[in-house]
Every structure is written in structure tokens, then in C-alpha cells.
N, C-alpha and C positions, 0 to 999 in steps of 0.2 A: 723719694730720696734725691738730692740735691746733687750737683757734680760736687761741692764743696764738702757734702758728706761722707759721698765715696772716697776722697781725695786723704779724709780726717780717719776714715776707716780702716781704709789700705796702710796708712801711718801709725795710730794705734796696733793693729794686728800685726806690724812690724815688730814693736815694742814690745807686743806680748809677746812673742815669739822667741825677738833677742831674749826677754827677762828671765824666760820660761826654758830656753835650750830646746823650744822646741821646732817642727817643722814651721813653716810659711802656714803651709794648706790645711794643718791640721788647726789654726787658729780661726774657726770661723766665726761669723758674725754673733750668731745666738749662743755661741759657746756660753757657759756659765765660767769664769773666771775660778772660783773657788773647785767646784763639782768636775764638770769636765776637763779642764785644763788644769787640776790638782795645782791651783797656786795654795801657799801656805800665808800667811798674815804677813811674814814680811818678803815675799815673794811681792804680793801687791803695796805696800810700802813702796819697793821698787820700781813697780812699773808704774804707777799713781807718781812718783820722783820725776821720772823720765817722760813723763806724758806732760808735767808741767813745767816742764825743763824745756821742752820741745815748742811747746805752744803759747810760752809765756804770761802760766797761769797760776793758781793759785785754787787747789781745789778743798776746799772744808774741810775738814772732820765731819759733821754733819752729813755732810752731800754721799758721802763716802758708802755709807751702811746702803743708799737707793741703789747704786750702781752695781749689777751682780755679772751682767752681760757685756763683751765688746760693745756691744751693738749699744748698749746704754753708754758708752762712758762715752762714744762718738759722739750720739746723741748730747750727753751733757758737755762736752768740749765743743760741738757745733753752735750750743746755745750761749755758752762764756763767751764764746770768741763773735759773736753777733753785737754782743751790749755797746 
């Protein structure tokens, strides 16, 4: 894991957090966004809003359905943000 990763993760988990009203700590990496962190569809609308609000991106429809984990959506924002 890259320091740039940790940097996009600690940030994402931010954002899930704010979106979610939930704790910091209880937002962790492998969390399932859906499952464990009980987001609802336009729960992630929102933070998927805020993540590309943040990062200056632009993330699919498409791309959307792969992402289910923090830990993924860092992963796919570390990779946008490379191109």
C-alpha cells in the first residue's frame, strides 16, 4: 500500500463516515459499504457525490456495481487519479 493510498483512504473513510453519521473507527478498510456499514442506494449516491467532488473525478455508472468495499473505492480513486 502506497503512502498515497493511505492518504486516499483515511479521506474516503472520512467521507464515509460524514455520509453515514457514523463513527471514524467504525469505518474500516474491508468494511462492505452496503452490508456492514448498512449504506442504502442513495446513501452511496452520496458518498460516490462527495468522493468525486473531493478528488476531481468522475466515477461511471459502470464502475460503480465493482466497488462494494472502502478499501475498493481507494483502490479505484488511486487508480483515476494516476492516469
Amino acid at each position: 500500500m502506497s503512502f498515497m493510498e493511505v492518504d486516499i483512504l483515511e479521506k474516503i473513510s472520512q467521507i464515509v463516515s460524514n455520509q453515514l453519521r457514523a463513527e471514524t473507527d467504525t469505518v474500516d478498510e474491508d468494511a462492505d459499504i452496503f452490508e456492514d456499514l448498512g449504506a442504502d442506494s442513495l446513501d452511496v449516491v452520496e458518498i460516490l457525490m462527495a468522493v468525486e467532488e473531493y478528488f476531481g473525478i468522475t466515477i461511471p455508472e459502470e464502475d460503480v456495481a465493482d466497488i462494494r468495499t472502502v478499501r475498493e473505492l481507494a483502490e479505484y480513486i488511486e487508480s483515476r487519479t494516476e492516469e
